[in-house]
N, C-alpha and C positions, 0 to 999 in steps of 0.2 A: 846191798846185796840180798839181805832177808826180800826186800821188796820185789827185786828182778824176779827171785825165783819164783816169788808168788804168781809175778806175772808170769812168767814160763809156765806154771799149770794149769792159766785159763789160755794158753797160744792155742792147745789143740780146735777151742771151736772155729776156730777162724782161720783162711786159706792163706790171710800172706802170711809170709814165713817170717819168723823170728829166733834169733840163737842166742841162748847168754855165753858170751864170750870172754878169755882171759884179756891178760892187760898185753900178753906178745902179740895176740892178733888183732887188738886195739892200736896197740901201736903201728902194725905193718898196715890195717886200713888208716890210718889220720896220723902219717910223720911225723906233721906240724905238732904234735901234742908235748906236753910238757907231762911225762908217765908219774911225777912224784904223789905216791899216795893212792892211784888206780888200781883199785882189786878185781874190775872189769868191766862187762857192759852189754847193755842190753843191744842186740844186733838185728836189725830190719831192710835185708837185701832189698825191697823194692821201695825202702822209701827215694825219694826225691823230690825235685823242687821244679817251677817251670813258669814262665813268663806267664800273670793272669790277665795280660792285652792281647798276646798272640794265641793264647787259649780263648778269651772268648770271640777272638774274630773269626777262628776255628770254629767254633760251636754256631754263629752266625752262618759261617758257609755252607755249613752241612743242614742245618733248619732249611734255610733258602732250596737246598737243593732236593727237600721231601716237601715243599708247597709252602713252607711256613713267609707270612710276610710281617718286617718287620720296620716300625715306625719309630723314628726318632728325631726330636724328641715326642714323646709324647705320655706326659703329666696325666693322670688319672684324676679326673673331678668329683666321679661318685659311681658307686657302686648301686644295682638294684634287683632285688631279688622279681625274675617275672613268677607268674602263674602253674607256669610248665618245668619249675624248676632251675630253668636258665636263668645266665644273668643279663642286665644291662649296661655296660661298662662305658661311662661316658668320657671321653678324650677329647683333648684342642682337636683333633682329628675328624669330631663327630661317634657319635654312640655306634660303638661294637656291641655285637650278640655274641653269648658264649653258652656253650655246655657246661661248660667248668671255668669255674677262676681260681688260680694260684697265685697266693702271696707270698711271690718271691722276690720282694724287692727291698731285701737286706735292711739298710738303718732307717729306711724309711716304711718298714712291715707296719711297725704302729698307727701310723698313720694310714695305709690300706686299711688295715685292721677296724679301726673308727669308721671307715667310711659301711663297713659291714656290722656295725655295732659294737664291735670288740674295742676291748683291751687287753691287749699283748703281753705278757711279763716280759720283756725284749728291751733292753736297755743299750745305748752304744757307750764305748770305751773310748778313750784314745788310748793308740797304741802306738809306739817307737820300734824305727829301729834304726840302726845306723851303718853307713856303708864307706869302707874307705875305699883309699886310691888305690890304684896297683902296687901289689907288695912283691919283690922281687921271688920271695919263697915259694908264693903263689904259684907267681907266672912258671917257675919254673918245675911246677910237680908233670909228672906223664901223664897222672890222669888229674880225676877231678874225686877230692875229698870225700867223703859220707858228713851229711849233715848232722850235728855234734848237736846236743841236748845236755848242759849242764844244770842235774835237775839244784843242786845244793848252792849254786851262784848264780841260780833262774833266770837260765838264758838258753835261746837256740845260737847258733853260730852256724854258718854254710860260706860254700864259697861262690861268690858273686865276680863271673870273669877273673881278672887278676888280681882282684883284693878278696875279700869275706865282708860278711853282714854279720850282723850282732841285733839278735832281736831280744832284748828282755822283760820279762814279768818285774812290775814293781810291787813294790808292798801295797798292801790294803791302805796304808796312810799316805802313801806319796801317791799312788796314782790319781788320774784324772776319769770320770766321766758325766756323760750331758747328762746331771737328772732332769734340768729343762724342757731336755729333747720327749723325755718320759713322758711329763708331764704339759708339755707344750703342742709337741711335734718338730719336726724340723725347720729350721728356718728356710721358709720360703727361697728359692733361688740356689741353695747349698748343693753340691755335686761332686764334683773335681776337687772342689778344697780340700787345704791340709790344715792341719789344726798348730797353733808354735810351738816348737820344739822346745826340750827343756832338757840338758843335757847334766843338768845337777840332780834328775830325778835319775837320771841313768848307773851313775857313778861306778856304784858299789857294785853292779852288774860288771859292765865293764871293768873295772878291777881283778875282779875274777877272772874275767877272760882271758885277761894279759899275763896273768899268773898260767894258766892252761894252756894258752894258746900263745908262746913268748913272742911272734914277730910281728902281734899288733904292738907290742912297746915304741917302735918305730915309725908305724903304720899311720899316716895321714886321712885322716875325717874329709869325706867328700860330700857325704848331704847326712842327714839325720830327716828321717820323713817320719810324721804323725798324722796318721788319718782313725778314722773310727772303723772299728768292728763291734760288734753285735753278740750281745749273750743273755743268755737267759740266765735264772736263776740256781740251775745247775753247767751252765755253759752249751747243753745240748741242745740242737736243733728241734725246732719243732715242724715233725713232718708230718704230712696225711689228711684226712678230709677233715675238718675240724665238727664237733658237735653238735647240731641244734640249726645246724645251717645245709641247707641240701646243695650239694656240689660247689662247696666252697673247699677248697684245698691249702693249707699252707707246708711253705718250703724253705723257712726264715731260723733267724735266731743261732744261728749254727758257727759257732765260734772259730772253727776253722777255717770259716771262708770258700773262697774257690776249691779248693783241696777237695770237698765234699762235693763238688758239685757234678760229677759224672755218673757217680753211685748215687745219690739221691734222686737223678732226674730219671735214672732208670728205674728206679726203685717205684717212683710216683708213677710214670707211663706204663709199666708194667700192672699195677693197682688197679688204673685205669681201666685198662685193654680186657683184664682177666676179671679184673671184680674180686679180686683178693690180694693179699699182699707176695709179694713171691718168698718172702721168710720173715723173723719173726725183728724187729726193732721198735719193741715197744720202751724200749727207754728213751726212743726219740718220738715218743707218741704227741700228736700235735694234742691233745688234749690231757696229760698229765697236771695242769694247772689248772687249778677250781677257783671262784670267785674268793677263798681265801688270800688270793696270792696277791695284797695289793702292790700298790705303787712302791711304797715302805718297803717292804718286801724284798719286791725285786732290786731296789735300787742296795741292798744291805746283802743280799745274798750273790751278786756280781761282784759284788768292793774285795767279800771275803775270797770267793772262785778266783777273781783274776789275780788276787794276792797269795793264795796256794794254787797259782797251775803249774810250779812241778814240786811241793809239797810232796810230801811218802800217800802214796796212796794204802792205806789200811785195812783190810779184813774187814767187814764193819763199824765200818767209816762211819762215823757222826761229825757236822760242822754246827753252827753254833747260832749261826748270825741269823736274826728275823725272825730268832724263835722265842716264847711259842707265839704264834698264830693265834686265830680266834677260834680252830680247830682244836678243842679240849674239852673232853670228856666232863660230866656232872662229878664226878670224883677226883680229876687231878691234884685237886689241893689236897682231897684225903691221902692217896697214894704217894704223891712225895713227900708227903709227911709220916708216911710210913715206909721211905727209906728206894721208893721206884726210882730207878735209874732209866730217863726216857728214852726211846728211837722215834724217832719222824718219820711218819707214814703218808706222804699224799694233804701232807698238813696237818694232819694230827700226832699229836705225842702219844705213845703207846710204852707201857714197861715193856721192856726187854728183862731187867732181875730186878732183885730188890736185894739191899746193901742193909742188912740190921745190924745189931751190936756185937762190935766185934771185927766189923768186915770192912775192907778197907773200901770207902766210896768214891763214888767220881769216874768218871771215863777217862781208861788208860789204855789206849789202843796197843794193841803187840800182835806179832808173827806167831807167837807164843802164847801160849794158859795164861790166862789177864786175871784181873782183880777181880773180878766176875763167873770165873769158872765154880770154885768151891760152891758160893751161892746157888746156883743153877743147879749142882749136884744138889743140894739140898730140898731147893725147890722140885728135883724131879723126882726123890725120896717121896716127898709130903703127897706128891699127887698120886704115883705109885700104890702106894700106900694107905694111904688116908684119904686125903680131896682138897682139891685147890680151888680157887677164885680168879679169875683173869678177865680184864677189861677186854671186849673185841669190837668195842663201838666204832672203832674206822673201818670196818665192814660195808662195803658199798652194798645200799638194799632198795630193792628199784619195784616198784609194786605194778603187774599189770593188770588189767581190767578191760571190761568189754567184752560185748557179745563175740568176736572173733577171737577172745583169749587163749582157749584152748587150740583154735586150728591154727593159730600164731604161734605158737610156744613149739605147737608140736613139728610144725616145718621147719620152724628156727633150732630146735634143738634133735642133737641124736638122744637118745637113750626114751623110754617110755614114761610116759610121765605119769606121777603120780597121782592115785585117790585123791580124793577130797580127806585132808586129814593126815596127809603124809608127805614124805620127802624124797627128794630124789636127785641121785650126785648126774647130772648133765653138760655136755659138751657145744657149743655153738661149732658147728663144720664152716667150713668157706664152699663156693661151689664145686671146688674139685673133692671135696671132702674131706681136708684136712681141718685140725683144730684150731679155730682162731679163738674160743676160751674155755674155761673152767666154772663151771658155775650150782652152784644148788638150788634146787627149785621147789617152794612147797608149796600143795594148793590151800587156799583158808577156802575155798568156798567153790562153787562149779565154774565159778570165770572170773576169780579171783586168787592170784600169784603171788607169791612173794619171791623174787628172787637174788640171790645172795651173793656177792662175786667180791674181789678181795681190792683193799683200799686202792692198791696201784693200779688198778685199771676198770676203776669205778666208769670214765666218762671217754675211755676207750671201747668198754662194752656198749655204753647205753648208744653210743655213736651207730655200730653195729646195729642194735636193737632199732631204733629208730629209722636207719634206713633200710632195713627189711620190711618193717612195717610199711612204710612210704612206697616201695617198690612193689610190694606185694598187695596197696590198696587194702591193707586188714582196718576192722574196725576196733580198734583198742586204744587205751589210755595208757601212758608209761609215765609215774610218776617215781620220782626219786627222792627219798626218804632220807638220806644216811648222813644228813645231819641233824634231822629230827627225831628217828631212830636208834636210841641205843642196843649195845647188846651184851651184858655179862654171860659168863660160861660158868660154872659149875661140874667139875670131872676129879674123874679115881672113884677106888672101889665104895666109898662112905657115901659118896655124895647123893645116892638115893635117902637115907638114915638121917642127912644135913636137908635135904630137902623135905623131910616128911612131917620136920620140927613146925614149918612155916606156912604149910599149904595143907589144906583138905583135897586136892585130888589125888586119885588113886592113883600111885607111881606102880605099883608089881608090874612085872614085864608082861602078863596077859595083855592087865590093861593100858599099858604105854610102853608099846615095844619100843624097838629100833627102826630109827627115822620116821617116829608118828610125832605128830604136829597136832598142839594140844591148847587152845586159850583157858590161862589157869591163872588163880590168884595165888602171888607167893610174898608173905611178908605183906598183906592189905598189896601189893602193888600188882595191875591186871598187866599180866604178859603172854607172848605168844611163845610156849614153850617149847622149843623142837630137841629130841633126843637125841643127840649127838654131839659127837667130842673131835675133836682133830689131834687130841694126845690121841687118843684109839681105846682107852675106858669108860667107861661108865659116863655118862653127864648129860647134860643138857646144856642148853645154851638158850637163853633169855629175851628176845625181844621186848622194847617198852617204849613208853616214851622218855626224851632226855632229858625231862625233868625229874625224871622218876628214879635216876639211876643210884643218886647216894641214899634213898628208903631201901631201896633194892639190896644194894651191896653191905648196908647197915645190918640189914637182917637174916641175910647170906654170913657174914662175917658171927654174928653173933651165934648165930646158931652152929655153925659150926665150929668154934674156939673150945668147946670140950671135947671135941673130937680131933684137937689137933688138926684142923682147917685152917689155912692162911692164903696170902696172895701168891702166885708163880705170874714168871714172866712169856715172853714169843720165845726168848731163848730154850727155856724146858719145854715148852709145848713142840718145839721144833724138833727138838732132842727125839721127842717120844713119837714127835708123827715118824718120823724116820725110820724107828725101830719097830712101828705100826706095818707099815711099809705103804703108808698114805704120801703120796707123789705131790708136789707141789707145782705149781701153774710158774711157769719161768725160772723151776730147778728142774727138777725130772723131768717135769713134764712142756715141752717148749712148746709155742703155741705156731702151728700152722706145719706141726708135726703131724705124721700119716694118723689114721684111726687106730689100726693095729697098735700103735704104741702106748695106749692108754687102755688096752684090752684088759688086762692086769688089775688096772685102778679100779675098773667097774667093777670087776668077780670079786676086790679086795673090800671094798666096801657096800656092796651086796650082802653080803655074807653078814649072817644075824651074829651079833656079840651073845655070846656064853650066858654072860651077866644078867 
């Protein structure tokens, strides 16, 4: 129930409706139920369910009936990228020409994907479920049921004509899926199969449901079908043009299935037509997965997904599996040896707090003040106060260059861009002019950029970036840095006094105001120093290289431990950008949101610090 309601206060972004509801109007929608123990339930008037043959013969006659023509079979043999952009898409059919190619072809993406270079993080499952005969109960309701979501005996249940189906999540240890297919591709020929059924992996599902649902106890087993669906490594779809590829689009990975598929083709055709997205689902970003993500990976971070999908979903949710990556910071050993308690960012591990003596450690997720709160207060005391240390090297940092640098930058971005020597907080518009991101941008030189944009939509941006330049014919180089690139921060009121211990340049605010961009040595290590803090005091924040990082934070640390200087987490910097009233890209600030709404952020951080 703690979890419903949570979900009831994210219902508002979204138009279908949902109610949490008691266990009397649970019972008056689903009779069938067995009420012992329901304290209630979460209620979604427009879900439902719908035959995915008769839907997609439907979606065939309507293509057909706007010019579309369709072949079948027809097997794709290779993909090629022409001159002009287009592709060449070779078929049994004979080579098609296209503007665009979309990979939507479900457990067999991978494989598209290979023929374009790729490799997909998109692994298939099997999946069960099972249908009985006609149940007299059934037959004989006035209407037709609400499809039931047992999340605690992880299963869907619906009613299928005069009996019900019974679809269950199995655990991460019993279930099944191809890693071969991963790592193989499909087997030649495979289509229409179903994979055998295993009705001992079902059981305990089933159990449950007999227990909730009493008049399957009687109820006759009519088929049990296992076919594969498709997930990625957080279960979501991967949608949109993908990276590095000019007019390659994918529409794959999406664990729902058909269910998604009205909203996402709209979703894509509309991208198409307009040249922007029509709102903002960047958690379904086709390009969320960097070459960290291998096969291992994905094939460990599905086993766990499909074995919590109806698991409690948590407030700052951490799962476990695949981790860490090869995405780790030149200090991680030091920091969780010094008590950091990590989040996964985009593949990298990032502290969120730090757990020292005394505190109780480990991730204990709650509705409520976790083992984590007290610390964070502490940590936001020390910066407040004194001056912290914070790792931010999963900072996506993408460097431009080239004679067209600047008239590239400045079409691509609203806001005016800065001196040679300075900083500046910038917005990417889309062509109607809303915000497709959030970005900072400093110049090192007269056509030379650094620009700064945050770990989740490191190769959502550069995607962007990349085809403006391409479409726009600019002459520039965009290289991407941000794993080469470290970055520690340095912030609160001390931290000029900690900085001044380790470096010969001049910090007074004349000469290194607010958002001046400075190459300075700190602690023998040469970094690009830019003045600013996302807590909202005092600091800087450090570019270097990532071998550089534990000199760096060695000498940072050291210098400031008589001033009562230590490490904080995202937790307190998040705390304090808040109370800043610094907006964040995908909280306040949603991206493909009007201009006006980001009016605020510019004058907020415009505006010179005191300090």
């Amino acid at each position: 129930m703690d979890e419903a309601k949570y979900q009831m206060s994210r219902a508002g972004w979204h138009k279908a409706t949902q109610e949490l509801i008691g266990p009397e109007r649970v019972a008056e929608l689903h009779p069938l139920l067995n009420m012992d123990g329901i304290l209630g339930g979460l209620y979604n008037p427009g879900d439902g369910h719908i035959d995915p043959y008769s839907l997609t013969q439907a979606y065939a006659i309507g293509a057909r009936k706007y010019g579309a023509e369709i072949y079948m079979p027809a097997s794709t043999q290779s993909l090629k990228q022409r001159s002009d952009g287009g592709w060449d898409v070779e078929t049994e059919h004979g080579t098609l020409t296209a503007k665009r190619v979309v990979n939507a072809a479900g457990f067999w993406a991978t494989d598209v994907g290979r023929m374009a270079g790729l490799e997909l993080p998109i692994i298939s499952i099997q999946h069960q479920y099972i249908v009985t005969s006609t149940i007299p109960e059934v037959q004989a309701l006035p209407r037709e049921v609400p499809v039931i979501r047992d999340l605690e005996n992880s299963y869907y249940l619906r009613q299928e004509r005069s009996g019900l189906l019974i679809g269950p999540y199995e655990k991460s240890h019993k279930m099944k899926q191809q890693d071969d297919w991963l790592r193989d591709g499909v087997p030649p020929g495979f289509g229409k199969e179903l994979f055998e059924s295993d009705l001992d992996r079902l059981m305990e599902h089933v159990e449950g449901a007999m227990q909730r649902v009493p008049v399957l106890q009687t109820a006759d087993i009519q088929s049990i079908v296992c076919g594969p669906i498709t997930y990625t490594p957080d279960t979501l779809g991967m949608i949109g043009p993908y990276q590095g590829l000019k007019n390659f689009w994918l529409a794959c990975g999406s664990s729902g299935g058909i269910i998604h598929a009205g909203g996402l083709g709209k979703y894509i055709s509309d991208w198409m037509i307009d040249g922007e997205p029509p709102y903002d689902l960047v958690e379904l970003d086709a390009n969320r997965f960097g070459n960290w993500t291998s096969r291992e990976y994905t094939s460990a971070k599905a086993r766990e997904m499909y074995g919590m999908n109806n698991a409690i979903t948590w407030a700052r949710e951490e799962r476990w599996a695949g981790r860490p990556t090869k995405r780790v910071s030149g200090i991680y050993d030091k920091l969780k040896s010094r008590g950091a308690e990590f989040g996964f960012h985009s593949g990298w591990e990032q502290p969120h707090w730090f757990a020292l003596d005394g505190d109780e450690a480990g991730y204990k997720p709650s509705f409520r003040r976790s083992n984590w709160f007290e610390p964070v207060g502490r940590e936001y005391e020390m910066v407040m106060k004194r001056a912290g240390i914070i790792d931010l090297s999963p900072f996506a940092k993408i460097e431009v260059t080239g004679k067209d640098a600047y008239g590239y930058l400045d079409s691509l971005l609203a806001n005016k861009l800065p001196a040679v020597g300075q900083c500046a907080l910038c917005h990417m518009l889309s062509p109607k002019g809303k915000v497709y991101t959030e970005v900072t941008v400093s110049r090192l030189a007269e056509n030379k950029f650094l620009v700064i944009t945050g770990s989740g939509v490191e190769f959502h941006d550069l995607s962007w970036m990349e085809d403006f330049a391409w479409k726009g014919n600019y002459e520039v180089s965009l290289n991407n840095f941000t794993d080469s690139m470290a970055c520690l921060c340095l912030a609160g009121p001390l931290s000029r006094d900690v900085l001044a211990l380790i470096t010969d340049a001049d910090l007074t605010n004349d000469a290194f105001a607010f958002m001046d961009v400075k190459d300075i040595t700190v602690g023998d290590v040469p970094v690009t120093a830019v003045r600013i803090s996302y807590t909202g005091e005092l600091g800087w924040e450090f570019y270097h290289k990532a071998e550089d990082t534990a000199k760096l934070y060695d000498a940072l640390l050291e210098a400031g431990k008589p001033l009562g200087v230590g490490d904080f987490g995202l937790y307190a910097m998040n705390a304090m950008r808040i109370e800043k009233g610094f907006r964040m890209l995908g909280q306040e600030v949603i991206m493909v949101s009007k201009l006006k709404d980001i009016k605020q952020r510019l004058q907020t951080v415009a505006m010179e610090e005191s300090c």
